[in-house]
C-alpha positions in Angstrom: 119.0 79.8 113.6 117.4 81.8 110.5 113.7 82.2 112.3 115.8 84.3 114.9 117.6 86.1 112.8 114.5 86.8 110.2 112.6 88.0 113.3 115.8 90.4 113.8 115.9 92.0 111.0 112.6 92.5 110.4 112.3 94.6 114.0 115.1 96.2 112.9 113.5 97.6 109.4 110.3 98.4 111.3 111.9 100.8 113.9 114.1 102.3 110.8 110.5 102.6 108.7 108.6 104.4 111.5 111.6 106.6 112.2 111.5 107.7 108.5 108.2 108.6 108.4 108.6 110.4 111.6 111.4 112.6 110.1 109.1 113.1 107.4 106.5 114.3 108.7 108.6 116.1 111.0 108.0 114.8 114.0 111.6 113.9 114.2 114.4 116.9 113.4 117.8 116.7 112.8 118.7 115.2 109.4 118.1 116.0 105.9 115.3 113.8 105.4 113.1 116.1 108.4 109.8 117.6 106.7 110.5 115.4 103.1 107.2 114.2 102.0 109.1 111.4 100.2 110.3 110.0 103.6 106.7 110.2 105.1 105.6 108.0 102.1 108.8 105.9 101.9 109.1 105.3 106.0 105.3 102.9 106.4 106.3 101.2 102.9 110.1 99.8 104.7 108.0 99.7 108.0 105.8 97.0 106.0 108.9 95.0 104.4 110.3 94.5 107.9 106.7 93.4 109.2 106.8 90.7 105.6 110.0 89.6 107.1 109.4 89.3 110.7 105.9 87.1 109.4 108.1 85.2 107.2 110.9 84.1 110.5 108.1 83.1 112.3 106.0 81.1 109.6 109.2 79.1 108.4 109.5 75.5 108.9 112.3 74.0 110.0 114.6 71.9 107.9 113.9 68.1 108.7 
């Protein structure tokens, strides 16, 4: 049940991270964070957390 979940998640964060740096960058409009450099820096760095945690779901073991 947590591998799932894990994987979940960590899709999840991806999609938020590359939407972040799209807004930052400007790509995306429509919300405070459009053209913010700190979003363009912030969005890959989430984007790479959710990748860690999508790599951790599918690495774990299950409990014996």
């Amino acid at each position: 049940m947590r591998k799932p979940v894990l994987v979940a998640i960590g899709a999840l964060v991806v999609v938020m991270g590359v939407v972040f740096m799209l807004q930052g960058i400007g790509l995306i409009g429509g919300s405070a964070m459009t053209g913010s450099p700190l979003w363009a820096i912030l969005g890959p760095i989430i984007a790479l957390g959710g990748i860690a945690l999508i790599v951790l779901g599918l690495r774990s073991r299950p409990k014996s």
